[in-house]
DRENPA-516184 format. One record per residue: residue in one letter; x negated, y negated, z of N, C-alpha, C, O in turn. Coordinates in steps of 0.001 Angstrom, whole numbers, plus 500000, padded with zeros to 6 digits. Atoms other than C-alpha are relative to their C-alpha. Layout:
% DRENPA-516184
AXYZXYZXYZXYZ
...
This chain:
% DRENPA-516184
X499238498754499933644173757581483147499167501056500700498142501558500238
X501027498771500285643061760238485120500568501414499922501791501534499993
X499978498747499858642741764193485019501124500326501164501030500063502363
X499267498953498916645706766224486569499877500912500200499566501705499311
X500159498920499004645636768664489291501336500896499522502526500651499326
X498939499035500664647104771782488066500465501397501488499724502363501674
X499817499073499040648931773897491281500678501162499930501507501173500840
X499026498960499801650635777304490617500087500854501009499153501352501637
X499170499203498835652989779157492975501115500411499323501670499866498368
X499154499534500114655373781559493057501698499946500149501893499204501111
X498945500451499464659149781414493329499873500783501474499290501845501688
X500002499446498809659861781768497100498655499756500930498319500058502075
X501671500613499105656449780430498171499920499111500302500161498404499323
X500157500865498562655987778045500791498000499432499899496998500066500227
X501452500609499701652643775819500549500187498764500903501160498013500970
X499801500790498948651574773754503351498909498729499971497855498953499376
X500933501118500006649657770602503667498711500248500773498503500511501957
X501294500199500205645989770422502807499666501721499578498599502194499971
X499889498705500473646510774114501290499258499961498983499513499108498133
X500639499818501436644124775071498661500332500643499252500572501671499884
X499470498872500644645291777102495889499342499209498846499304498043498456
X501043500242501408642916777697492850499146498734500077499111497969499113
X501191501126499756640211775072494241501500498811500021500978497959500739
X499032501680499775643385771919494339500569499977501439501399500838501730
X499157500230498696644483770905497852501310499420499974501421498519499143
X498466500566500220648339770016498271499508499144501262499194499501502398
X500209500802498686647707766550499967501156499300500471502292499567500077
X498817500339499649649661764235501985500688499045499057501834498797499433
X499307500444501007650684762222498916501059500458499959502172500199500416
X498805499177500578652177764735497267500993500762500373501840501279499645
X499083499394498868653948766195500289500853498911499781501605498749498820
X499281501660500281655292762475501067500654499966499163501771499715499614
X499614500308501127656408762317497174500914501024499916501789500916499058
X498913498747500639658390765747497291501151499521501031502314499355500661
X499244500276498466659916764814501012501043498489499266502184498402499720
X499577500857500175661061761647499317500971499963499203502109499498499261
X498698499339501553662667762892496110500816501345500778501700501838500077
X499111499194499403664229765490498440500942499053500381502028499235499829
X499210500794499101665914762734500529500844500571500808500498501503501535
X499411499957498833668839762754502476500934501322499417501223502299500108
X498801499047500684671341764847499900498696501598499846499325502639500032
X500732498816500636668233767810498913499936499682498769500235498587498294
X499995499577501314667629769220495576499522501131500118498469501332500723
X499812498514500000668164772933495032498265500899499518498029502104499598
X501459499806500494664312773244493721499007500857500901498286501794500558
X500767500057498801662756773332497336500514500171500986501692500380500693
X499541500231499570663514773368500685498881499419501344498359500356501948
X501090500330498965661019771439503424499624500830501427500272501049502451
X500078499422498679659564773105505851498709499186500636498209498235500035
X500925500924498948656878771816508768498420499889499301497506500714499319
X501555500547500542653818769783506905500229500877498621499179501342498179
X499794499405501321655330771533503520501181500376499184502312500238499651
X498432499601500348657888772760501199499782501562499685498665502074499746
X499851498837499738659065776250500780501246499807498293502188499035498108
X499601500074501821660227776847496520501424501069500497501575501725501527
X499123499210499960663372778548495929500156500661498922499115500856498294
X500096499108501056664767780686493183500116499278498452500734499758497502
X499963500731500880664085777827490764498702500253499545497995500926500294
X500819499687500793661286777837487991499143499318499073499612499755498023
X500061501056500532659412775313486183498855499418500293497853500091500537
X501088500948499691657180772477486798500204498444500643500268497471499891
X500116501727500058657358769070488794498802499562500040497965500355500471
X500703500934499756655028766442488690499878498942500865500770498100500774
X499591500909499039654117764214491650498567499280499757497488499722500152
X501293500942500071651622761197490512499530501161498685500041501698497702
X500987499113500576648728763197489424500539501374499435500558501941498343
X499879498541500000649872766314490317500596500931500105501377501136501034
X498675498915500785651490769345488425500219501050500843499282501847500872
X499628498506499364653255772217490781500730500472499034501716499835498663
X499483499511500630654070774679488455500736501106501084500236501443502158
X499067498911499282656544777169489923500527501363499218501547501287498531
X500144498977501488656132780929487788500745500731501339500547500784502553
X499261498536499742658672783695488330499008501204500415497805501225500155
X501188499372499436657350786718490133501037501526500323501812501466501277
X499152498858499606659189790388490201499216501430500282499379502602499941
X500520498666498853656827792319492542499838499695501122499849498556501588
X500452500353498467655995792960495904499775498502500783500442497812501554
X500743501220499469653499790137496470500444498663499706501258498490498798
X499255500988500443654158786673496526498661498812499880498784497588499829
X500684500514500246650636785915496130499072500737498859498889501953498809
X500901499267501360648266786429492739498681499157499725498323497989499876
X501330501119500666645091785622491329500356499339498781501504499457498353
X500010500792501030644419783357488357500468500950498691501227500555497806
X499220499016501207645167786378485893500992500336500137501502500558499039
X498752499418499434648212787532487590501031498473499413502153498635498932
X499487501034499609649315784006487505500566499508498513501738499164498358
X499824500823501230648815782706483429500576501449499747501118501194498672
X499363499519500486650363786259482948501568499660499902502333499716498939
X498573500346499417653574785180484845500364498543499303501521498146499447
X499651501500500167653323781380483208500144500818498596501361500801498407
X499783499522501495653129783335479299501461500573499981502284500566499065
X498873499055500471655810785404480222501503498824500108502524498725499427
X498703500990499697658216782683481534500032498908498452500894498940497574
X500174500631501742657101780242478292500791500899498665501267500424497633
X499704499116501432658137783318475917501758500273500298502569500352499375
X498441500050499419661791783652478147500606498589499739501834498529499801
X498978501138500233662657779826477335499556500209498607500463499745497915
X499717500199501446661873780145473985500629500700499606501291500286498655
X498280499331500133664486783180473931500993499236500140501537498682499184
X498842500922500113667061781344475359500081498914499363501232498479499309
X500112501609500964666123777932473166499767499429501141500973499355501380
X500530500998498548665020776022476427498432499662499240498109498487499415
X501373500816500470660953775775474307499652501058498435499762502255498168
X499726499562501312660550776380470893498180500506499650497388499843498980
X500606499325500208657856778831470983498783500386498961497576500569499116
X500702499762501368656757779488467529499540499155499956498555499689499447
X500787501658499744655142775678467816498720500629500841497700500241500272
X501104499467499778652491777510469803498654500537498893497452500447499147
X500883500033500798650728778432466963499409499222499231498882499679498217
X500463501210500000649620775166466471498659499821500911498995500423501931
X501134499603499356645967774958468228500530499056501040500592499442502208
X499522500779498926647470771685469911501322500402501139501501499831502215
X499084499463498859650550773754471627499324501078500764500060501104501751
X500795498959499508648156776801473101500123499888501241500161498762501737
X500108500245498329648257777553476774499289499451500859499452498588501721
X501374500296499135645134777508478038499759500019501313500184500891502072
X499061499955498502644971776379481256500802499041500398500620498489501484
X498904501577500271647771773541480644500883500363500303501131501526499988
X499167499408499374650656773606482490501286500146499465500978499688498364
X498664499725500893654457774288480939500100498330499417500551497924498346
X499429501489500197654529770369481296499379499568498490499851499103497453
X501181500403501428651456769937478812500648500334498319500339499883497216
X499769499070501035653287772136476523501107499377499375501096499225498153
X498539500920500029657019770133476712499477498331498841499756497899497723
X501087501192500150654616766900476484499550500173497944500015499550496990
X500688499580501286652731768277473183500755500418498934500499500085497776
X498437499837501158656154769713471341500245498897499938499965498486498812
X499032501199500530657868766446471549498590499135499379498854498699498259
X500890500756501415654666764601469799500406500523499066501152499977498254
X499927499780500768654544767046467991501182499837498789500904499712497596
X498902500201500487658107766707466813500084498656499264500368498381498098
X499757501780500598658062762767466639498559499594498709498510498697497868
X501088500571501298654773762615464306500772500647498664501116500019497662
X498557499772501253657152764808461958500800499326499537500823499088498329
X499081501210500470659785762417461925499343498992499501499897498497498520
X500868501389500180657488759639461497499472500195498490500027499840497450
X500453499045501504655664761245458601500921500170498890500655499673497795
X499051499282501016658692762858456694500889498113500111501846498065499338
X499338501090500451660027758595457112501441500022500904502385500792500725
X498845499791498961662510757741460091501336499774498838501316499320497694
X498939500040500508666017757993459251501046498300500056501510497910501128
X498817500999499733668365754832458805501201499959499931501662500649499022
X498835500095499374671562754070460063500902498680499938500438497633500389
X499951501516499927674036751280459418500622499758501455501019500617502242
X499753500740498445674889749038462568500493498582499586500128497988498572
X499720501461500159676425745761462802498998499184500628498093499693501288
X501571500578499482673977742982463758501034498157499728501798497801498832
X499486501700499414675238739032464781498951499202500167498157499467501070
X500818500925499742673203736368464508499856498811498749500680498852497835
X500116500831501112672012733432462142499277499850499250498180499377499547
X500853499777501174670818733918458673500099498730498935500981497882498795
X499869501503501074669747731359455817500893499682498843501235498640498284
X499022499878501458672026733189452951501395500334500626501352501118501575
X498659499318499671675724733841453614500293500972499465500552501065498265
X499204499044500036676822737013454179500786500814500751500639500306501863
X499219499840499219679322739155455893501285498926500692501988498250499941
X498988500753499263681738737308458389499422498542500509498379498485501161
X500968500935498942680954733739459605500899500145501065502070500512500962
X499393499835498309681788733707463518499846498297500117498758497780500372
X499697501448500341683014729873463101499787499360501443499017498417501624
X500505500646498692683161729273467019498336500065500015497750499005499797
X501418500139499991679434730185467247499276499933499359498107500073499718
X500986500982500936678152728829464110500134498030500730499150497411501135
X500116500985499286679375725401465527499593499803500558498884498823500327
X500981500175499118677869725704468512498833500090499580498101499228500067
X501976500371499904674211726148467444499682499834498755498483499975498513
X500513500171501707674204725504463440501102498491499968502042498623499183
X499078500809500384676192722112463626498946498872499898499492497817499574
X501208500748500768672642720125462922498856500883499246497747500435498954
X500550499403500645671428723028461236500937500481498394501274501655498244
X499052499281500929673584723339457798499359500718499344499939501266498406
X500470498784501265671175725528456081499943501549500913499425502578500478
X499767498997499567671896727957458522501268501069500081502238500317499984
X498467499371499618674995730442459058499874501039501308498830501633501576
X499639499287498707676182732286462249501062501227499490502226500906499252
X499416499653500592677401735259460987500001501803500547499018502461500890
X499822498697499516678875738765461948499644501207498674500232500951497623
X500181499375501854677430741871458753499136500829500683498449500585501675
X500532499301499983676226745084458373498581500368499649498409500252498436
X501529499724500485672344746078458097499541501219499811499633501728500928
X500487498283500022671027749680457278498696499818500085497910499494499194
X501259499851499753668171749990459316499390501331501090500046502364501221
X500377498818499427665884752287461688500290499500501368499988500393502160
X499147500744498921667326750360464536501187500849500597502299500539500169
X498932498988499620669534752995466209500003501079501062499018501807500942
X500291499317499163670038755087469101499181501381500591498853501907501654
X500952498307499864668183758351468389498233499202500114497286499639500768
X501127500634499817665321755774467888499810499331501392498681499300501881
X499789500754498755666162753937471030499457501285501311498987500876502373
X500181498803499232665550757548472904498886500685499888498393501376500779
X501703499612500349662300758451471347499328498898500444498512499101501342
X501219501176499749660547755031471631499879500036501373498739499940501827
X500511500308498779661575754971475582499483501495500488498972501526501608
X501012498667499685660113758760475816498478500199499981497751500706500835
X500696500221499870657418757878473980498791499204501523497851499718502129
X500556500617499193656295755074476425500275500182501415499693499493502252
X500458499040498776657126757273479441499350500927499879498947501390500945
X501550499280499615654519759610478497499289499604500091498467500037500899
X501320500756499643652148756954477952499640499917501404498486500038501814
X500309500223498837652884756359481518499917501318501125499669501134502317
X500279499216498700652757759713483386499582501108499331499686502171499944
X500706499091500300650944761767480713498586499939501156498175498941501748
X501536500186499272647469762893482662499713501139498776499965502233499282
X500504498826501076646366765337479330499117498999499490499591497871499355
X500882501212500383643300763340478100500415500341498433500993499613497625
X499325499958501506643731765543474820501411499235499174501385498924497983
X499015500189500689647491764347474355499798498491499757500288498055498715
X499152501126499789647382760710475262499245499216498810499748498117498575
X500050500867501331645351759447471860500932500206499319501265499228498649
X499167500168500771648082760925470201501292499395500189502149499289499312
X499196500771499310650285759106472424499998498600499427500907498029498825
X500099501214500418648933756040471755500424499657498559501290498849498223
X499261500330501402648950756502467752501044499738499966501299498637499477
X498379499920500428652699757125467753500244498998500258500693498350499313
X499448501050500196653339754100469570499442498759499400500015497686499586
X500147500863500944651602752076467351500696500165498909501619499411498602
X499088499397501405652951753544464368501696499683500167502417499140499331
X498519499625500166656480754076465603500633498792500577500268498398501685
X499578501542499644658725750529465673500288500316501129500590501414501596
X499450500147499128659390748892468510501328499942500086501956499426499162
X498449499875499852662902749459469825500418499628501891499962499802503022
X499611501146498488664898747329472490500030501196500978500072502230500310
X499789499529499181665132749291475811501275500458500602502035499498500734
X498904499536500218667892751064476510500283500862501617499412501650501987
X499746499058498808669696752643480212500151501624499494501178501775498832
X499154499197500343670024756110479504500583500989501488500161501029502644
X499467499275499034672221758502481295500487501354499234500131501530498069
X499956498631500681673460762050480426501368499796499034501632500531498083
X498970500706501257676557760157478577499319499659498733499742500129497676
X500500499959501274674096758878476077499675500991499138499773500869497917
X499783499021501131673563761934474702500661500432500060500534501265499162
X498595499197500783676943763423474681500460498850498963500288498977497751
X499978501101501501677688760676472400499661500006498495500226499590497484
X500841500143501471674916761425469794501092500646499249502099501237499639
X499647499174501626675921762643466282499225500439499087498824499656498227
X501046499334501029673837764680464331500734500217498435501525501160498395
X500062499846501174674372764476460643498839501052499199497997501804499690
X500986499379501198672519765898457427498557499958500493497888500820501062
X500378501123499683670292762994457707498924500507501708497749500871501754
X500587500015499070669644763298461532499848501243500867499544501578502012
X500481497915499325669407767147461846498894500126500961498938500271502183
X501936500224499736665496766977462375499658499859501191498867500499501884
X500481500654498602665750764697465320500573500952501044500149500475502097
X499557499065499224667486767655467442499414500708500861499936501314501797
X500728499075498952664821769222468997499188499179500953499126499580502115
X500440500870499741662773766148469786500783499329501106500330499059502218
X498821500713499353666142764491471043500420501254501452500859500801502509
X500101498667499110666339767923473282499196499830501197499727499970502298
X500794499806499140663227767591475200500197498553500222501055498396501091
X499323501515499809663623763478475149501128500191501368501033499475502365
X498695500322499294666938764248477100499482500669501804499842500243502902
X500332499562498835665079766596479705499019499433500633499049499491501862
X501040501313499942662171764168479871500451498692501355499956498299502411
X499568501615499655664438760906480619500977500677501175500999500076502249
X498580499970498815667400762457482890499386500698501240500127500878502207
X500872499043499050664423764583485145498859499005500635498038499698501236
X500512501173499678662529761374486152500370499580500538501540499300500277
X499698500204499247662537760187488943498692498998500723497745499432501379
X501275500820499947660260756815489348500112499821501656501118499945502354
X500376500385498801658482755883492645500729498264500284499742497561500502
X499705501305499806660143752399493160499373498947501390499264497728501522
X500846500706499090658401751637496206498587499888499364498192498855498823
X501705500905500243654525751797495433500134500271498232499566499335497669
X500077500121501398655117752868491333499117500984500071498781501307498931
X501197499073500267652376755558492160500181501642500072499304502383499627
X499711499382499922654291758416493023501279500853499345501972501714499886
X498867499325501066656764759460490088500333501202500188499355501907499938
X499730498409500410658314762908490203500710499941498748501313498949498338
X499787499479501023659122764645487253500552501218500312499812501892501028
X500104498215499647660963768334487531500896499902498672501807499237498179
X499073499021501378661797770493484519500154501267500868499168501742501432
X499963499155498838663085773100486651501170500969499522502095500353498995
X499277499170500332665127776165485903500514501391501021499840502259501576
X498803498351499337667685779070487561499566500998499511500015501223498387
X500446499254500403665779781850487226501014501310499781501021502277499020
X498385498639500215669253784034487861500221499461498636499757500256497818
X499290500243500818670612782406485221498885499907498214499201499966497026
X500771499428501619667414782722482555500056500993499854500623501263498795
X499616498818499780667343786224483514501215500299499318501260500845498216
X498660499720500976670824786460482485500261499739498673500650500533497817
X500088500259501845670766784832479212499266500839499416499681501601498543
X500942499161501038667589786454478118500667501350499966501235501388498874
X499068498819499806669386790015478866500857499807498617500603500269497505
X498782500375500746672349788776477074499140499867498671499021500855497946
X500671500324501614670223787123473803499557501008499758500048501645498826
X500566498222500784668077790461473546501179501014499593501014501781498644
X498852498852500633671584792608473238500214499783498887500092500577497954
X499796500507501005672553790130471056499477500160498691500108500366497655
X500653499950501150669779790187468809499927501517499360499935501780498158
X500328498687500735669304793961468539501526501021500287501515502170500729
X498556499359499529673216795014468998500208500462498044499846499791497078
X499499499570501440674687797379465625501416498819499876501980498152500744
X498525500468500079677796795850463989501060500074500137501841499218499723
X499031499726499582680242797468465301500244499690501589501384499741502050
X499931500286499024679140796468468881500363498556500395499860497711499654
X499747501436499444680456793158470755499146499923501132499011500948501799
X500326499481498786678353792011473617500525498384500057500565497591499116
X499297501540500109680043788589475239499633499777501886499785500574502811
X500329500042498741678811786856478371501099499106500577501843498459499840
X499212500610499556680801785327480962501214499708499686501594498539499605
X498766499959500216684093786200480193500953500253501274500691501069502157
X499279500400498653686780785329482784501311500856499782501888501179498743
X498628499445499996689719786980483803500685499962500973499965500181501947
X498983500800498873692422785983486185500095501574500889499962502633500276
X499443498856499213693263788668489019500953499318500905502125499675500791
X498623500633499402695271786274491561500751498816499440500338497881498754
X499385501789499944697682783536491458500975499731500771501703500648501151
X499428500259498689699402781995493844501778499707499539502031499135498479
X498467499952500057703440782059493937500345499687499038500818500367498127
X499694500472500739703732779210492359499826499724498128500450499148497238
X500718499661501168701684780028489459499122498763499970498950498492498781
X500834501728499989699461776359490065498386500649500220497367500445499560
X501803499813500270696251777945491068499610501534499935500032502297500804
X500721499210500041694444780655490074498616500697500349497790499830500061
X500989499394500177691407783033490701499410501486499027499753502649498812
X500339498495501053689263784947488267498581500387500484498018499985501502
X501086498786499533686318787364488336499089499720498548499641499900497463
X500574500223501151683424786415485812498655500697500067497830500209500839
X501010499301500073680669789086484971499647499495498772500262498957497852
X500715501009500556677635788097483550499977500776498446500252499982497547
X499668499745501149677637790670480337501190501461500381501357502353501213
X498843498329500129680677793157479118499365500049498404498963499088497749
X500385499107501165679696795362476004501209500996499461501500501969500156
X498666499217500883682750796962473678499252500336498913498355499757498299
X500337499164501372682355799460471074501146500217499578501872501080500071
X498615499578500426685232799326469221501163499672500599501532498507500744
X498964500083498900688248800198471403499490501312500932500240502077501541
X500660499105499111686078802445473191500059499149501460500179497924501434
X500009500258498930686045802000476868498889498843500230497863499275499705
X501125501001499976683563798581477668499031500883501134498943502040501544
X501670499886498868680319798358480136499861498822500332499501497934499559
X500496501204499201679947795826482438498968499597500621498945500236501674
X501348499730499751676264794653483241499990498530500889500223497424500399
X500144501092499351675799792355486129498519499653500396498120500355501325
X501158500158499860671977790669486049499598499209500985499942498034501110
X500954500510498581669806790035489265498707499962499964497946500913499786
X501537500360500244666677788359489181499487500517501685499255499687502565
X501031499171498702665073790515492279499711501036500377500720501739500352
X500683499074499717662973793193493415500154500809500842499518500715501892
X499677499163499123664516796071494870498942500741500954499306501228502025
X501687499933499261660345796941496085501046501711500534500840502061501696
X499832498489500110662259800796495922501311500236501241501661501268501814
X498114499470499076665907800329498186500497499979499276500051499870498134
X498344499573500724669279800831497059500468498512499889500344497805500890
X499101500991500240671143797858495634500869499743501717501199500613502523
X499328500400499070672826795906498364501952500403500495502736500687499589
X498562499406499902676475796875499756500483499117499030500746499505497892
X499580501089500660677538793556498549500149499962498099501097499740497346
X499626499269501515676376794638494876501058500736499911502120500230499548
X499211499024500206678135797536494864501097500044500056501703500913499430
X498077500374499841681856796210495911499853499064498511500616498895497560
X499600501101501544681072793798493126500290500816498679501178500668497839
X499861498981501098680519796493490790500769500943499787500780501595498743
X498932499489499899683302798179491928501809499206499383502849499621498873
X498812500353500612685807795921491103499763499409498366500708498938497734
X500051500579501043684545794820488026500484501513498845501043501341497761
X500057499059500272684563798788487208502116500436499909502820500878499001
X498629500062500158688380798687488552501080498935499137502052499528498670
X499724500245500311689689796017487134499737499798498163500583499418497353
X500627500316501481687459795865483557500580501744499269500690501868498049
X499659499523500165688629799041483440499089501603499275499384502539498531
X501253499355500767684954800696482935499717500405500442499457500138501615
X500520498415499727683872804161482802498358499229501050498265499257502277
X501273500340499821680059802545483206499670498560500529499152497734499778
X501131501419499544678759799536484875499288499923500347498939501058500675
X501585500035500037675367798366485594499632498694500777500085497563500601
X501135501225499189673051796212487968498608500663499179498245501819498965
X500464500127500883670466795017485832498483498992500877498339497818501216
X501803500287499130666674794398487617499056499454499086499112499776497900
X500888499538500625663845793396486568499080500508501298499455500501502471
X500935499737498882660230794767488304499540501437499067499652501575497849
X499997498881500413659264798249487890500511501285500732500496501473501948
X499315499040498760660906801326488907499117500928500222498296501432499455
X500675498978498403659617803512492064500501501370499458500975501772498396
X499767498159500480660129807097491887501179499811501020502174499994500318
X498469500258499172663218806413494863500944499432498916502061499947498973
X499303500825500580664718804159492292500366500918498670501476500924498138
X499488499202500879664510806611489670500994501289500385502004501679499800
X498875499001499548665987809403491679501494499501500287502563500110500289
X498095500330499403669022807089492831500427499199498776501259498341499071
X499829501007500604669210805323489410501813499676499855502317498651499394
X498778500025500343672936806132489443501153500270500917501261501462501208
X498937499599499400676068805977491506501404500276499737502094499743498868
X498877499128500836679023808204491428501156499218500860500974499170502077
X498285499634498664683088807163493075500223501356500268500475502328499556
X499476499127499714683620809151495294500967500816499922500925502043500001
X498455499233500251687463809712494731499877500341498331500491501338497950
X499652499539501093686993809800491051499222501466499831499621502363499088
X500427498380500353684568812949491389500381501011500773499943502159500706
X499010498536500060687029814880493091501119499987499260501674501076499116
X498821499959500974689816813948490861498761500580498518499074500072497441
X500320500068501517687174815279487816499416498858499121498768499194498130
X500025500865500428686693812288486713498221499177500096498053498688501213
X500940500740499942683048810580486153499623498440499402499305498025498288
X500049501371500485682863806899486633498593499366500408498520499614501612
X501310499907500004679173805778486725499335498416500564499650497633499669
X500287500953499943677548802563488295498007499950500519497401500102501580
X501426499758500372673686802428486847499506499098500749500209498177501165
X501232500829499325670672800809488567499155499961498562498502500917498145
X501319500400501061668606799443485578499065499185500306499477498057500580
X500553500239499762665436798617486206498842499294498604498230500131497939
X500531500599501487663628796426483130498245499658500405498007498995501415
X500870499747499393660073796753483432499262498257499615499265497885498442
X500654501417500254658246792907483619498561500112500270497857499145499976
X501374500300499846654796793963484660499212500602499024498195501110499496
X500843499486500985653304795197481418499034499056499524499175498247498606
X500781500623500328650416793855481449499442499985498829498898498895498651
X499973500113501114649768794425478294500957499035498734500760498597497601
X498928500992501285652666792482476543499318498865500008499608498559498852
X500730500902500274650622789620476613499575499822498739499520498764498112
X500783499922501421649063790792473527501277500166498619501134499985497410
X498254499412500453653257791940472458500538498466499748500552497599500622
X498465500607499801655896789578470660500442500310501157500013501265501804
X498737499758499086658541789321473125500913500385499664501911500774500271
X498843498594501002660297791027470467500232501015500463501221501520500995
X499435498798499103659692793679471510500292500939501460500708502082501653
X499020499950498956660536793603474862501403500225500075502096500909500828
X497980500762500288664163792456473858499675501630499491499825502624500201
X499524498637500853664073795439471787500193501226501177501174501967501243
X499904499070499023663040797625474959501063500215500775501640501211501211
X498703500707498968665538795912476844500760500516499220501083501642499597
X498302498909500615668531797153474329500015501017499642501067501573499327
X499197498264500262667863800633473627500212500178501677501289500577502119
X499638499503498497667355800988477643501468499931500464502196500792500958
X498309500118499461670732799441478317500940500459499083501958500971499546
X498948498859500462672532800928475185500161501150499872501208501636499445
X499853498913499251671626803953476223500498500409501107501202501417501163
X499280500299498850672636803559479192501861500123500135502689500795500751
X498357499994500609676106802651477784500386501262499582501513501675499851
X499455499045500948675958805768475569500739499225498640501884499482498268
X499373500935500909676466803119472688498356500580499100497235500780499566
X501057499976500913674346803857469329500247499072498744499398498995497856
């Protein structure tokens, strides 16, 4: 086994072959290995450019062989940082999936989940042990299953055609169809082949003794295809609550794999994430969490505006949060993961926010930033309609700016961020 090469970059950053970043060179392997898992269709992750690839507004970590490109969110200017700039931007993104439930956070305080300088993967890697020595420990769960074959005592069904065939000079045998309650069962079938794909593309020297224990310890279980059907399938009971989080990362593990089939040496791996769309959730979960009871906040709610003659097809208009107080007038908050670096929201925003304003029927709507705001950005934080402020009328469409470079929160829950985050925007609203 050896030591992996740990590479971080920014979203939107472009590294080129034989590039050094933080003492690791991006060689032609691992070029080769991305170019390959790109193929002919893409994948929205990357996009190749000459002797390299060029990241997009995705987030995460693949693995190629050896070696880990982590890919950390970035909402300033530069699109290059040092090594402190860098594990700030990897803490802060770690503390945003464990908002949305994407990494279960609080497991960090465990000395074996810790950052260090280990990459998101190490961390994915080290939860799901951690998870499966739990199960193992607290005594796997059993399950009954039917089971066919030939036993010495009769029980269940005999299967008379195929006892004949292979028990017809064996009479102390039976061929027989019957139920067994054992640990033999598909949630097991999904851990054991997780397990023994980390054995094979862990590089953490720390994790992989505990790798090994488990699969000694933990039965062998037949091999199994999976696909993203196998787990819509599962069923979680009482019983198999437990296995839920385990079975979680398992699923992003097995369906994000992507083996080398030519030489076997070049595996990719991507856990990879929509940084628009974490952005948006986290927004959304922080309202959530610190919203009074009289407030609603509800994301992605749809609403029809055309339809065609016949009434057969429709189009609707789906903003990312609306906010109601009551039967008070709502607030519509549309979230953009990028760095206004001190211009005006795009035209394109602004028609959007216009009709969401006309049709939602709201005094207030809002484009929702992160970065930090400029002194331009504070003077223009707010735009007026024109026709409604000569009719009297003030209808308001905010520039919120959510501040991500506090270097200090490092030392901060992400509590209270979220918290920052909802008085800013229910103020904003004029919601208490």
């Amino acid at each position: 086994m050896s030591n992996s090469k740990l590479i971080r970059v920014f979203e939107h950053q472009a590294i080129k072959l034989h590039q050094v970043i933080e003492g690791v060179t991006f060689d032609e392997k691992s070029l080769k290995a991305l170019q390959g898992y790109y193929g002919s269709e893409g994948v929205p992750y990357y996009s190749l450019t000459n002797n390299g690839v060029k990241f997009n507004e995705f987030v995460g970590v693949i693995q190629v062989g050896n070696t880990v490109i982590e890919v950390l969110p970035k909402a300033d200017k530069t699109t290059d940082g040092d090594a402190k700039t860098k594990t700030y931007w990897q803490e802060l993104l770690v503390k945003m999936l464990s908002v949305v439930g994407l990494f279960d956070i609080q497991s960090t305080s465990d000395s074996s989940l810790k950052l260090k300088s280990n990459s998101i993967l190490d961390l994915y890697f080290a939860l799901f042990i951690k998870e499966v020595e739990y199960l193992l420990h607290s005594g796997l769960a059993k399950q009954y299953r039917k089971k066919e074959g030939n036993v010495t005592a009769l029980k269940g069904s005999i299967q008379f055609a195929k006892h004949i065939q292979q028990n017809l000079t064996h009479q102390e045998r039976f061929y027989v169809r019957h139920t067994t309650y054992d640990v033999e069962h598909k949630l097991h079938f999904i851990l054991y082949k997780t397990l023994r794909l980390l054995k094979q593309i862990n590089t953490n020297a720390e994790l992989h003794s505990r790798i090994g224990v488990l699969l000694l310890h933990f039965p062998e279980m037949p091999d199994i295809k999976v696909t993203e059907a196998t787990f819509d399938t599962l069923v979680f009971n009482r019983k198999t609550q437990p296995y839920k989080k385990a079975i979680g990362i398992a699923k992003l593990l097995l369906l994000q794999y992507h083996p080398d089939v030519i030489t076997g040496r070049h595996n990719v791996l991507a856990l990879m994430f929509d940084m628009n769309l974490l952005w948006e959730k986290f927004v959304y979960v922080s309202l959530r969490k610190y919203k009074k009871a009289h407030i609603t906040v509800s994301a992605q709610t749809s609403k029809l505006f055309w339809s065609s003659s016949d009434k057969r097809q429709y189009s609707s208009m789906r903003p990312d949060i609306v906010i109601n107080q009551g039967k008070k007038d709502c607030v519509v908050l549309d979230t953009k993961w990028k760095n206004l670096n001190g211009s005006s929201p795009s035209s394109g925003d602004l028609r959007q926010m216009y009709v969401y304003h006309k049709y939602y029927k709201a005094p207030r709507v809002a484009l929702v930033y992160p970065g930090i705001v400029t002194q331009k950005e504070a003077d223009s934080g707010e735009f007026e309609l024109i026709d409604d402020i000569d009719n009297g009328v003030k209808n308001i469409c905010g520039v919120i700016t959510l501040n991500t470079n506090d270097k200090t929160a490092e030392q901060k829950p992400i509590s209270d961020w979220q918290e920052q985050i909802s008085k800013e925007i229910f103020a904003f609203a004029s919601i208490s």
